[in-house]
C-alpha beads as a LAMMPS data file, in Angstrom:
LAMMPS data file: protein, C-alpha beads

316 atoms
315 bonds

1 atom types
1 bond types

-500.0 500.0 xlo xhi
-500.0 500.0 ylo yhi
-500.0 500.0 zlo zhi

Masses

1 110.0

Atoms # bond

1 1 1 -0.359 11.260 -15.088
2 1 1 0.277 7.796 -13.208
3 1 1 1.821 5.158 -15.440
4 1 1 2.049 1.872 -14.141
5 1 1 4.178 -1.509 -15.845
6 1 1 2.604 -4.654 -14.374
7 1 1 4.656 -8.038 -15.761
8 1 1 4.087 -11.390 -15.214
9 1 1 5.921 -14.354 -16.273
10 1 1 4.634 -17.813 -15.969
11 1 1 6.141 -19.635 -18.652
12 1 1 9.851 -20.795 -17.983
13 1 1 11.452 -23.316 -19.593
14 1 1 12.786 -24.687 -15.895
15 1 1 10.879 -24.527 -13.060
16 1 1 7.480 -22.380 -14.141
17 1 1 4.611 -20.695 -12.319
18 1 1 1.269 -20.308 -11.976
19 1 1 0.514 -17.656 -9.979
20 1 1 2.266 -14.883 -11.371
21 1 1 -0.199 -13.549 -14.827
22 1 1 -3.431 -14.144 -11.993
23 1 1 -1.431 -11.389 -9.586
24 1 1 -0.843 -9.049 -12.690
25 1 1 -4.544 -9.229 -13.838
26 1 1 -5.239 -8.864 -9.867
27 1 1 -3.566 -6.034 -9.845
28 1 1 -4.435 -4.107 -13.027
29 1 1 -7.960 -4.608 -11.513
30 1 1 -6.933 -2.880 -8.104
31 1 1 -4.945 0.478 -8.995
32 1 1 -6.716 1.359 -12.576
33 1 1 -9.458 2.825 -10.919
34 1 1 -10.245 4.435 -7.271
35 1 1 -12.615 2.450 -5.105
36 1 1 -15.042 5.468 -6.247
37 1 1 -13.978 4.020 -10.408
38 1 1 -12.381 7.338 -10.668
39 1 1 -9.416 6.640 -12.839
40 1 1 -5.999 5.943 -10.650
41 1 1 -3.305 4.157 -12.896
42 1 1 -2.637 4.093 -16.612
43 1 1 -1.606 0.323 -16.599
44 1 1 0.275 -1.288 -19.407
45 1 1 0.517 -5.400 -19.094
46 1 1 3.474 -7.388 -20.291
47 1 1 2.192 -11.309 -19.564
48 1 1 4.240 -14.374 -20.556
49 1 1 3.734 -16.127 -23.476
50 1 1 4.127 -20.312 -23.925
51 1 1 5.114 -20.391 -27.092
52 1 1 7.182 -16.779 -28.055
53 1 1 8.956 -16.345 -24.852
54 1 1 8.418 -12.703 -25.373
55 1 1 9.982 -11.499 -22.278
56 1 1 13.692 -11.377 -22.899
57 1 1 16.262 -9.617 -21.258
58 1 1 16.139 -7.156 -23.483
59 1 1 12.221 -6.469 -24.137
60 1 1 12.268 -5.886 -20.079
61 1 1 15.147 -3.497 -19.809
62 1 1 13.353 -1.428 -22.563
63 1 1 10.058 -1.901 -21.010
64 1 1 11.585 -0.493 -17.694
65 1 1 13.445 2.104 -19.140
66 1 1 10.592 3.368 -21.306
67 1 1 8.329 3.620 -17.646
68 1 1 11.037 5.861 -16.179
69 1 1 11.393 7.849 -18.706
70 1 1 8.536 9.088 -19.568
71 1 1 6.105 12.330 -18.138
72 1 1 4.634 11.162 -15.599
73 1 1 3.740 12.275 -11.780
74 1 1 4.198 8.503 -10.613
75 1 1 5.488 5.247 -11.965
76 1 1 5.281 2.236 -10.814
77 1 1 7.097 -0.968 -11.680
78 1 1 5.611 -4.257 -10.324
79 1 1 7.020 -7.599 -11.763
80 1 1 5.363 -11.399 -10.155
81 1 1 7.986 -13.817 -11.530
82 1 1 10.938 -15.916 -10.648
83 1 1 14.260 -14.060 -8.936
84 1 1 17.721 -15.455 -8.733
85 1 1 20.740 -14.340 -6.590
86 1 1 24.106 -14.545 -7.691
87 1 1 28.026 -13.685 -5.704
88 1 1 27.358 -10.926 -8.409
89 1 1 23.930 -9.664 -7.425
90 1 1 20.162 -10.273 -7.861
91 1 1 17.687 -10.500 -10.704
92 1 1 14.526 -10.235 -12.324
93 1 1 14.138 -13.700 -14.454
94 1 1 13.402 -13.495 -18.243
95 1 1 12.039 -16.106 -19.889
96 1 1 15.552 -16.131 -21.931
97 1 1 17.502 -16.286 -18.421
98 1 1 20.598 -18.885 -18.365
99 1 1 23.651 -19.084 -16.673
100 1 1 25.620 -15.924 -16.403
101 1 1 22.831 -14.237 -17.742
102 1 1 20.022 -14.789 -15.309
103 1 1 17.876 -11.671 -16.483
104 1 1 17.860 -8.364 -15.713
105 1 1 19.731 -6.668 -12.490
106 1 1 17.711 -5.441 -9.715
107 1 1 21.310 -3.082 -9.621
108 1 1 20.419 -1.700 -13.122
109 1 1 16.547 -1.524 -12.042
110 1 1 17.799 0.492 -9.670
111 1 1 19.921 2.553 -11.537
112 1 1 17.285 3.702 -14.109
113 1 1 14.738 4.650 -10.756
114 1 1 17.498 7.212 -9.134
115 1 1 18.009 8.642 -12.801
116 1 1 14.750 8.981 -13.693
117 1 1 12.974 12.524 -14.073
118 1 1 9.633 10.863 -12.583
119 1 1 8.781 12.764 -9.075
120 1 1 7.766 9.204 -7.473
121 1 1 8.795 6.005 -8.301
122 1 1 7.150 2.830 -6.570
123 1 1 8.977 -0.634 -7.145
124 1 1 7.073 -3.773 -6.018
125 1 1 8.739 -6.971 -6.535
126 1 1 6.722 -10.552 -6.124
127 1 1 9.934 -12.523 -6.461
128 1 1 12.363 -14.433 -4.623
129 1 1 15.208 -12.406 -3.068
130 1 1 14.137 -8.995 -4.269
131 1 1 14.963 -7.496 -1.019
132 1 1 18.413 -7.569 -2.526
133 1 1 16.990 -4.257 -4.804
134 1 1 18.902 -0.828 -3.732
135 1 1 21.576 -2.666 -1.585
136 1 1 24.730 -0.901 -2.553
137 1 1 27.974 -3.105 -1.878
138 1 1 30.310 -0.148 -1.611
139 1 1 28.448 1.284 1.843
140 1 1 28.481 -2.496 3.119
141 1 1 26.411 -5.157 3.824
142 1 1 22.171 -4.344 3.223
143 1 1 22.698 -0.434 2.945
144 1 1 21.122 1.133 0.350
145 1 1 20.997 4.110 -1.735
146 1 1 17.668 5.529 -3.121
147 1 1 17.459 9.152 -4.515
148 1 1 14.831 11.414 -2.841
149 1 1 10.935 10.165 -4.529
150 1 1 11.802 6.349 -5.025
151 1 1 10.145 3.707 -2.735
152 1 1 10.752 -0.384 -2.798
153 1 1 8.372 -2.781 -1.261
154 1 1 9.458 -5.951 -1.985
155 1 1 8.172 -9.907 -1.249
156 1 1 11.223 -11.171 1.099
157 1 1 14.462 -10.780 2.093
158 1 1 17.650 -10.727 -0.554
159 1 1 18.189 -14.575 1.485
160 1 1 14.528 -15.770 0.946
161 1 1 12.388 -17.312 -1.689
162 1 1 8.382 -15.566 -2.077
163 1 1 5.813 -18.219 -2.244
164 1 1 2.623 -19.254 -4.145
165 1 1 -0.449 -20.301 -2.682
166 1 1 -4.087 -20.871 -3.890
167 1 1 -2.853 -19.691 -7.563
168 1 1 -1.328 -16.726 -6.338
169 1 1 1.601 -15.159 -5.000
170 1 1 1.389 -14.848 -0.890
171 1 1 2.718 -11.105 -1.023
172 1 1 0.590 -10.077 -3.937
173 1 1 -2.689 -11.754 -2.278
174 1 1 -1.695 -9.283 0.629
175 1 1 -1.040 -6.163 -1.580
176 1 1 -4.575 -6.864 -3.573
177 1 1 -5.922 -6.726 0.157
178 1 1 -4.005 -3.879 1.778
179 1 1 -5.665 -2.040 -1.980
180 1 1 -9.001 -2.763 -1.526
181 1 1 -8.935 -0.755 1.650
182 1 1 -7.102 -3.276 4.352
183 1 1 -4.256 -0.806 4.288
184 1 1 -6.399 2.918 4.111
185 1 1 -6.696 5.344 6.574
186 1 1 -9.538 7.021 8.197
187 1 1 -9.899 9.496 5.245
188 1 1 -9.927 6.579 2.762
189 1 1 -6.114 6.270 1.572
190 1 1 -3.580 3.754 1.022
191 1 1 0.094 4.719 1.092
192 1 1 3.314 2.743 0.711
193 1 1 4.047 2.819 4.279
194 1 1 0.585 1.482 5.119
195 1 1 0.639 -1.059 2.804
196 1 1 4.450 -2.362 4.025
197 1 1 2.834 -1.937 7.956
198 1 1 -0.370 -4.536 6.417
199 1 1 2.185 -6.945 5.005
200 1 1 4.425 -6.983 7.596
201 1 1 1.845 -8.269 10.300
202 1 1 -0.225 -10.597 7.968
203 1 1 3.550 -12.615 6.404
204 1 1 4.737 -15.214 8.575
205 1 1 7.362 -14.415 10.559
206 1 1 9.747 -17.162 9.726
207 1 1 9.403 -18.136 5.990
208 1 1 9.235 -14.686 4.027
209 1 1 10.061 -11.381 5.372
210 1 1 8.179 -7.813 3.187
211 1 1 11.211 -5.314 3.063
212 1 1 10.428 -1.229 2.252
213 1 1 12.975 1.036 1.725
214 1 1 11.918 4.527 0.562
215 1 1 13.406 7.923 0.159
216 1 1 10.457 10.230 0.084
217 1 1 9.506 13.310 1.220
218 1 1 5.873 13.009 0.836
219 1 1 3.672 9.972 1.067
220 1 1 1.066 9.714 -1.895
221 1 1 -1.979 7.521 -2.299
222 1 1 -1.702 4.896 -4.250
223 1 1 -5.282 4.632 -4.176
224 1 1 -8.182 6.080 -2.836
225 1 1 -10.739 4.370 -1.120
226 1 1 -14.289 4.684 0.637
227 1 1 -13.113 6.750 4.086
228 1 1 -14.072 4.748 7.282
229 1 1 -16.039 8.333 8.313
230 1 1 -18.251 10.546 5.863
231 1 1 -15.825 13.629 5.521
232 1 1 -18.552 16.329 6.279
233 1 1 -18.868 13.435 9.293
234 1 1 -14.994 14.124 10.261
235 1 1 -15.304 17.834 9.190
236 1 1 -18.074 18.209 12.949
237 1 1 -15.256 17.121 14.999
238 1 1 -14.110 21.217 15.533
239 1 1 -17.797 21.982 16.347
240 1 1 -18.501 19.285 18.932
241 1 1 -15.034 19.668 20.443
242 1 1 -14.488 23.217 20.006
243 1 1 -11.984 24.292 22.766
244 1 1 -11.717 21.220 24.651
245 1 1 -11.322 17.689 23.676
246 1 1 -14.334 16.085 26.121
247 1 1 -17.843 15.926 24.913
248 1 1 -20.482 15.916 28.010
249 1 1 -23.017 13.426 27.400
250 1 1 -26.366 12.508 28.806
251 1 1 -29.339 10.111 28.521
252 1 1 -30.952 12.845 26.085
253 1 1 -28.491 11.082 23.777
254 1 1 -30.245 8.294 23.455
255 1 1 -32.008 7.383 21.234
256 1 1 -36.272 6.200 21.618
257 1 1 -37.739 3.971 19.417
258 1 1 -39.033 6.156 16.249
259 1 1 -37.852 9.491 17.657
260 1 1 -34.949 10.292 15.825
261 1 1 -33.151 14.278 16.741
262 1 1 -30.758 15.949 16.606
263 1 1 -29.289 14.683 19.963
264 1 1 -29.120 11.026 18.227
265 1 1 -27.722 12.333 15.335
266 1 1 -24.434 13.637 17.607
267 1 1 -24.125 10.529 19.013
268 1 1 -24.617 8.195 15.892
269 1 1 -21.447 10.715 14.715
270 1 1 -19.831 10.263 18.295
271 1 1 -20.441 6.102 17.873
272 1 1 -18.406 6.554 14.134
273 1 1 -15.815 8.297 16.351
274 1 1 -14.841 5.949 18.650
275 1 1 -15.505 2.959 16.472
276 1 1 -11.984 4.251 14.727
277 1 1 -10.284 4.923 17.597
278 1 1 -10.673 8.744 17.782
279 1 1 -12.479 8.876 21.260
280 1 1 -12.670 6.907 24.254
281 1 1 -15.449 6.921 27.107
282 1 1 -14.554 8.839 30.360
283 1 1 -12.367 5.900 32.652
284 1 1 -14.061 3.271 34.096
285 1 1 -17.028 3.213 31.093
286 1 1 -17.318 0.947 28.516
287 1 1 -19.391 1.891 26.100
288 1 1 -20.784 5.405 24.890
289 1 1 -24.234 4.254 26.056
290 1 1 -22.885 3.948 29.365
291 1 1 -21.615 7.240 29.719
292 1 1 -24.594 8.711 28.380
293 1 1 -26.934 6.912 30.505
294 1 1 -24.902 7.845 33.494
295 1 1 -24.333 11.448 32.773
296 1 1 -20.236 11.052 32.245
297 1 1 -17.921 12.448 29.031
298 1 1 -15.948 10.842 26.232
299 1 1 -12.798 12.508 24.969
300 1 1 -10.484 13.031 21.561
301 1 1 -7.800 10.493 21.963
302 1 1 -4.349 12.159 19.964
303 1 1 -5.810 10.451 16.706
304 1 1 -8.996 12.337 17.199
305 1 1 -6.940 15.578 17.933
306 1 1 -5.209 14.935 15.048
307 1 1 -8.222 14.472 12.391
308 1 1 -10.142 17.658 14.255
309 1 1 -6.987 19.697 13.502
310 1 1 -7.020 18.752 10.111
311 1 1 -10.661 20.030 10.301
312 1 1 -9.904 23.240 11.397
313 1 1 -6.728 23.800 8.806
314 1 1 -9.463 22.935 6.397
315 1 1 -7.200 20.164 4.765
316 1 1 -10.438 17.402 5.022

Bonds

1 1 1 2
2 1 2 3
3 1 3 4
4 1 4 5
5 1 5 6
6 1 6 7
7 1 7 8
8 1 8 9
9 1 9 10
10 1 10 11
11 1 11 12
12 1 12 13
13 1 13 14
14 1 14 15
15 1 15 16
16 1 16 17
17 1 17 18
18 1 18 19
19 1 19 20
20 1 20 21
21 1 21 22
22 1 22 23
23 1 23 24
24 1 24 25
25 1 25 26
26 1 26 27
27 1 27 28
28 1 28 29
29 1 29 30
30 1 30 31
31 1 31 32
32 1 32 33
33 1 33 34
34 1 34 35
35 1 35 36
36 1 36 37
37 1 37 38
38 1 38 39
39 1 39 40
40 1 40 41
41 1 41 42
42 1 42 43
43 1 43 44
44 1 44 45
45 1 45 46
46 1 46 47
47 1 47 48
48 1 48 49
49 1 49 50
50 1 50 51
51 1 51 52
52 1 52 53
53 1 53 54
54 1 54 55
55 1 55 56
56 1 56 57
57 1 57 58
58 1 58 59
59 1 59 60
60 1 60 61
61 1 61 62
62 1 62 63
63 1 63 64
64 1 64 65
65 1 65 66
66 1 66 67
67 1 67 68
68 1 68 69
69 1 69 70
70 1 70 71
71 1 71 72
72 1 72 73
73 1 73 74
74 1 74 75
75 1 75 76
76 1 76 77
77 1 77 78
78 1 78 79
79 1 79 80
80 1 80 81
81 1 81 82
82 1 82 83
83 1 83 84
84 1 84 85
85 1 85 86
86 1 86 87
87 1 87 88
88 1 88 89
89 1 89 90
90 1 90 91
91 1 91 92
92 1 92 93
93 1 93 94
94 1 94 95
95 1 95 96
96 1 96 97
97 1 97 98
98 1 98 99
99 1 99 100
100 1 100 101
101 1 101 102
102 1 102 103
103 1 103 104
104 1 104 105
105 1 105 106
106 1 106 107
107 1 107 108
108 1 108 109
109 1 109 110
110 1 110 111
111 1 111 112
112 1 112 113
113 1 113 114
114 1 114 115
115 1 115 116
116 1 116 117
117 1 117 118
118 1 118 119
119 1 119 120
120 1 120 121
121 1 121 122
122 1 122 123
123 1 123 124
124 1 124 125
125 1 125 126
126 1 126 127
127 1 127 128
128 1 128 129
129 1 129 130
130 1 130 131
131 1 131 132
132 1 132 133
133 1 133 134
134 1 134 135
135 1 135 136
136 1 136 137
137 1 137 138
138 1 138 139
139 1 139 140
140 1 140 141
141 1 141 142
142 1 142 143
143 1 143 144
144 1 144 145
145 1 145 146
146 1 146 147
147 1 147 148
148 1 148 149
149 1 149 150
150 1 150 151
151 1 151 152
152 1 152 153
153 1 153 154
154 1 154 155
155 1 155 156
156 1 156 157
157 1 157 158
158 1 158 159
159 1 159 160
160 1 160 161
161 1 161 162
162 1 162 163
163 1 163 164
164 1 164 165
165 1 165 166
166 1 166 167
167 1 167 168
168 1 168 169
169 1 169 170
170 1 170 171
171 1 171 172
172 1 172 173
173 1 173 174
174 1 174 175
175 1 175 176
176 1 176 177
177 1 177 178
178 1 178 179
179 1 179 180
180 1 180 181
181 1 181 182
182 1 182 183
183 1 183 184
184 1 184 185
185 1 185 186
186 1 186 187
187 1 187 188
188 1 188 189
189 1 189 190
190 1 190 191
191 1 191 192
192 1 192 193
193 1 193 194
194 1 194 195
195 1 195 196
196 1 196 197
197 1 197 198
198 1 198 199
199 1 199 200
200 1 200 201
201 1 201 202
202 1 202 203
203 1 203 204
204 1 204 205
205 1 205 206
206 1 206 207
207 1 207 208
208 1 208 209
209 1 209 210
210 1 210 211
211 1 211 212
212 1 212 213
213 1 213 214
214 1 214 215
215 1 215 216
216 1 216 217
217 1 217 218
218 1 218 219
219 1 219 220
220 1 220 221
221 1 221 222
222 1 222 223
223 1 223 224
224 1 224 225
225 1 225 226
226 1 226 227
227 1 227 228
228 1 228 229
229 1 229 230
230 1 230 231
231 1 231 232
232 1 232 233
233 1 233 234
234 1 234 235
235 1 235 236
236 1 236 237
237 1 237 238
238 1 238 239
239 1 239 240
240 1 240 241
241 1 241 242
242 1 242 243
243 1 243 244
244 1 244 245
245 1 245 246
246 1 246 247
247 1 247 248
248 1 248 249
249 1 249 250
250 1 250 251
251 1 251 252
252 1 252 253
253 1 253 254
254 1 254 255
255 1 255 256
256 1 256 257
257 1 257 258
258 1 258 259
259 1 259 260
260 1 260 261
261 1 261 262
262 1 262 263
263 1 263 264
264 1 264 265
265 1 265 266
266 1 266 267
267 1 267 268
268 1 268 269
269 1 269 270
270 1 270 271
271 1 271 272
272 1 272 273
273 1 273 274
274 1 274 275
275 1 275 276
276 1 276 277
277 1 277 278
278 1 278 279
279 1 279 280
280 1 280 281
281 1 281 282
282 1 282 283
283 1 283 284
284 1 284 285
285 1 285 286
286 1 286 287
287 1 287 288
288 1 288 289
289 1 289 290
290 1 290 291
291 1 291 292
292 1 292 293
293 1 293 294
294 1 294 295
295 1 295 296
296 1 296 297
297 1 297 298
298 1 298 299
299 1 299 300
300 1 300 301
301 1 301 302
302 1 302 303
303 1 303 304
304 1 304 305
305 1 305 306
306 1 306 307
307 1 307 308
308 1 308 309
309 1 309 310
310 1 310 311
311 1 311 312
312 1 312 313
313 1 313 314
314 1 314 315
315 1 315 316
């Protein structure tokens, strides 16, 4: 089972949002279901409400508490709202937040993820300074201390603010992105690490910095999506490399107009190759219809190697 807690808090009485129930609905809609609409994560919403101000404090802690301490395989904990730093730490801001009692600690959020029985735990945090999350004080200055299965990808620095744009949060805009496949591998999947690399090259470099810190000794999907090469395409890689790692080709690989065979076929799989970066033409050659009309190779780069080994463990 895969629980997720998605909260989003517009409505402050100082300073409120706009963006932040659009990037919960956003992302509800991107890790309930697999690309394929297989089911992913049981999502439970907790949205702000104008007139209640039903997230307090309180209702939050619970709320968190309840998700990490429950059966479950994964949980995940993403909040879109304001975030306030203190001399005394960092927080997630309830709609009952005041001074001295800005909302609840990212040190208690913490706390509850290393206790929990939950094999993973995923934190994402659209807020200002939530990069301040797992920093322990006693082991210095932006150390932290994560127990084995707990990862944290947060929207800037423990200095920075996260920003809106367009009715959305920057970072979660990003995420929704990395989710639909921006972030996925050949075979189709999006890890944490994936996602952080996505962020980390599409944030500006100056105004808000992603931060990951994870303790994990595996690296699950957090969703599936379509792979960049048909599996049973990847699974031919042992047969057409089978004890070396260069493919011979010629102009029989070529295809005529209306005389599709099995030649064409090979090099329509060959083309899927090297169009994600597992082969390369023979030096000098530019294209695989170069080397075929002049009689030259292509070769497994060490991605390709990688995938055909996979192929022969039968793990794709």
């Amino acid at each position: 089972m895969r629980r997720a807690l998605l909260v989003g808090i517009n409505h402050y009485k100082k300073n409120p949002l706009k963006g932040c129930i659009p990037d919960v609905k956003r992302m509800q809609e991107v890790i309930a279901k697999h690309e394929n609409d297989d089911p992913n994560f049981d999502c439970k919403l907790i949205v702000s409400n104008p007139d209640t101000y039903n997230i307090t404090i309180a209702s939050l802690k619970n709320q968190i508490h309840d998700l990490f301490n429950h059966e479950a395989e994964v949980a995940l904990l993403y909040f879109s709202g304001h975030g306030f730093a203190t001399d005394l730490g960092s927080y997630l801001v309830t709609q009952d937040a005041e001074k001295f009692n800005e909302g609840v600690s990212l040190s208690e959020v913490i706390t509850m993820a290393n206790n929990s029985n939950v094999s993973e735990v995923i934190i994402i945090l659209d807020c200002c300074h939530s990069g301040d999350i797992g920093n322990f004080v006693a082991l210095g200055e932006r150390k932290a201390l994560l127990r084995e299965g707990v990862s944290l990808l947060t929207a800037s620095r423990d200095t920075q603010y996260a920003m809106e744009r367009g009715g959305y949060g920057v970072f979660t805009s990003i995420i929704y992105d990395a989710l639909q496949g921006g972030a996925a591998d050949i075979l189709g999947k999006v890890n944490v690490a994936r996602m952080y690399n996505y962020i980390d090259i599409m944030l500006d470099s100056w105004k808000q910095r992603p931060i990951f810190k994870s303790h994990v000794s595996k690296m699950i999907p957090l969703r599936n999506c379509e792979p960049k090469i048909p599996l049973e395409i990847l699974r031919e890689l042992p047969k057409y490399f089978d004890e070396k790692d260069g493919f011979q080709l010629s102009k029989d690989y070529l295809a005529n107009p209306g005389k599709e065979n099995g030649l064409t076929i090979v090099m329509a799989h060959l083309r899927a190759y090297h169009a994600n970066g597992l082969l390369l033409p023979e030096s000098g050659m530019t294209s695989l219809d170069e080397c075929a009309a002049l009689n030259k190779s292509c070769k497994l780069t060490s991605l390709g190697k990688y995938y055909k080994n996979l192929a022969i463990s039968g793990r794709i």
